[in-house]
C-alpha positions as CSV (number, residue, x, y, z in Angstrom):
1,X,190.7,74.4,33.6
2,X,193.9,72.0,34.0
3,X,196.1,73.5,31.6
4,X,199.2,71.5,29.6
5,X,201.9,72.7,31.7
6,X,199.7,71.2,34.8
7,X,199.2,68.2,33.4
8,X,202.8,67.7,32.2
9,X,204.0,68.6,35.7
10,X,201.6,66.0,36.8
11,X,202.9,63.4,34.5
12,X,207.0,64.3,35.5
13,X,205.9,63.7,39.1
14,X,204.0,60.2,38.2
15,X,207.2,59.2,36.3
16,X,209.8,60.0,38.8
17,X,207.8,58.4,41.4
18,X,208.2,55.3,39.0
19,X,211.6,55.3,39.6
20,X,212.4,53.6,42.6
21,X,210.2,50.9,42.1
22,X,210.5,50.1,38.9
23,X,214.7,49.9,40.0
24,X,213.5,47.5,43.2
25,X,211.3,45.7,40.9
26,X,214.4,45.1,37.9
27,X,216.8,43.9,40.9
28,X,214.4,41.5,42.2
29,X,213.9,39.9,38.3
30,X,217.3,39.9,38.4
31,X,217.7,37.6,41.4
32,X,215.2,35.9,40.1
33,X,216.9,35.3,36.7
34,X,220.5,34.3,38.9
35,X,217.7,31.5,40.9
36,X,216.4,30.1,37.9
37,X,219.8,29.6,35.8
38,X,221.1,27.1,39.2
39,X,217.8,25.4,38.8
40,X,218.3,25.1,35.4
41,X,221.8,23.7,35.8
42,X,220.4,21.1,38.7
43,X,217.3,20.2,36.5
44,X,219.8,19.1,33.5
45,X,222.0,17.2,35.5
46,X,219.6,15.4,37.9
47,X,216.1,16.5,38.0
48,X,215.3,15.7,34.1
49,X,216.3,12.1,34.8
50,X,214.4,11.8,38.2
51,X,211.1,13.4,36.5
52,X,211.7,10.9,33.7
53,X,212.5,7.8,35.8
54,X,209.2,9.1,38.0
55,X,206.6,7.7,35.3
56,X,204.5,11.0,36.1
57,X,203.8,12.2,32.7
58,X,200.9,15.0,34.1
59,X,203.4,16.2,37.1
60,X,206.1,16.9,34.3
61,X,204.3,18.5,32.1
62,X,202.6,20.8,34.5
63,X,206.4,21.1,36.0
64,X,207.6,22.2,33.0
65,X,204.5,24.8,32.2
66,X,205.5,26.4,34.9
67,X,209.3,27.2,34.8
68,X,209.3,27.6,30.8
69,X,206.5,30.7,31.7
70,X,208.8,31.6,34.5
71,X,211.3,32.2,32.1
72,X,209.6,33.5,29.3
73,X,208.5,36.3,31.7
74,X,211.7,37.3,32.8
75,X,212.3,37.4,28.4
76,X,209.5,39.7,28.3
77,X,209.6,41.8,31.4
78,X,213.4,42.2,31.4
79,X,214.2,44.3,28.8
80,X,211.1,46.4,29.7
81,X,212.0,47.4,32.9
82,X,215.2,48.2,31.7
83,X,214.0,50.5,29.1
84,X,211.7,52.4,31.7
85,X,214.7,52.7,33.9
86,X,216.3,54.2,31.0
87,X,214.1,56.8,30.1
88,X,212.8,57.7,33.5
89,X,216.0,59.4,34.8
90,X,216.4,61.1,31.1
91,X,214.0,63.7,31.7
92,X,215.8,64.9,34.8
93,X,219.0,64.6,33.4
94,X,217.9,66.5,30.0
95,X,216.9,69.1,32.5
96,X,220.1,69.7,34.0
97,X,221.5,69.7,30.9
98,X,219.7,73.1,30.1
99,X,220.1,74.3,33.5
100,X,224.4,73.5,32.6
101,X,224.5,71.0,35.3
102,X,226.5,68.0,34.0
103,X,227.3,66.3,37.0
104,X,223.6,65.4,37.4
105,X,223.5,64.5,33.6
106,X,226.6,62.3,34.3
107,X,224.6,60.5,37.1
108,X,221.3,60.1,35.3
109,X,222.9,58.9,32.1
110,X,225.2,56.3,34.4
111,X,221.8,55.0,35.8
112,X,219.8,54.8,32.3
113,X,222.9,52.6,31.0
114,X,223.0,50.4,33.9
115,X,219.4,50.0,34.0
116,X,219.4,49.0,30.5
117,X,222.4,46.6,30.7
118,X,220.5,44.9,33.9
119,X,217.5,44.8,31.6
120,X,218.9,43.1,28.7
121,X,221.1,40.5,31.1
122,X,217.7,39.7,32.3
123,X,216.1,39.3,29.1
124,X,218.7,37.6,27.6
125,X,219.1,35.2,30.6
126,X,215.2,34.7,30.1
127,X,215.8,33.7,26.6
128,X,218.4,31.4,26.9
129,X,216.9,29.4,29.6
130,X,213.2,29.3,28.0
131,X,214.9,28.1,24.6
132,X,217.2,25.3,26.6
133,X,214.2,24.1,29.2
134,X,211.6,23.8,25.8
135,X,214.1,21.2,24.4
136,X,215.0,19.7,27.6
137,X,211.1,19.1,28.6
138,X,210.4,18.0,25.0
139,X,212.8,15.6,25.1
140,X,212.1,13.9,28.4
141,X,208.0,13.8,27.5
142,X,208.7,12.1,24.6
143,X,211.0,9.6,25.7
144,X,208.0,9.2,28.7
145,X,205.1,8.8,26.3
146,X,207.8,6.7,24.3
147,X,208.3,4.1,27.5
148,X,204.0,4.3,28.2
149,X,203.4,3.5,24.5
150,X,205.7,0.8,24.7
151,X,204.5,-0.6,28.3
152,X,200.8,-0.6,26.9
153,X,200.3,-4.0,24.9
């Protein structure tokens, strides 16, 4: 019979092995988010005008599909990787706390904060971008269905 203290020794050995990945994984949304604000600044200051200029209403809007989920996921997913890389290394460090070990607690609380400051950059980054590209996008499909309407007789 698999008794609770098995099972919660089982669970502290899934999270901890969550750790590293889920840090590798919060880096790499992070570059992610540093890629995606330069596109955003070279989409705004030449690649709006091209797609408009282009005629291709579909390839726009399928364009723009695409990079507002892009950042809408790194909104979402953000913040949530920063909060699992909060709480992962608070077990451990709650731990040393009873065992009078603060230099361990010092190092796990360090990592939970600067997981969740990574998290919420991220997110925020995610945010901002989603909420500029929507009114960019909108903007330069209207003024395309705007120039088709009035090419049409």
């Amino acid at each position: 019979m698999i008794s609770s203290e098995m099972l919660a020794a089982g669970m502290r050995t899934l999270v901890a092995a969550l750790e590293w990945p889920v840090m590798a994984v919060l880096l790499g949304i992070t570059a992610l988010a540093v890629l995606e604000s330069g596109l955003a600044i070279g989409e705004r200051w030449l690649g709006l005008r091209r797609w408009r200029d282009s005629g291709r209403l579909d390839l726009v809007e399928q364009l723009a599909h695409r990079r507002i989920e892009r950042v809408d996921m790194l909104a979402k997913v953000g913040p949530m990787l920063g909060l699992m890389g909060t709480l992962i290394p608070l077990g451990p460090g709650l731990a040393a706390l009873g065992g009078g070990d603060l230099t361990q607690l010092a190092q796990a609380l360090i990592k939970a904060f600067d997981t969740t400051v990574l998290g919420l950059v991220v997110g925020a980054c995610g945010y901002v971008l989603g909420k500029w590209r929507r009114r960019w996008y909108g903007a330069c499909l209207d003024a395309m269905e705007q120039r088709q309407a009035e090419a049409t007789p």
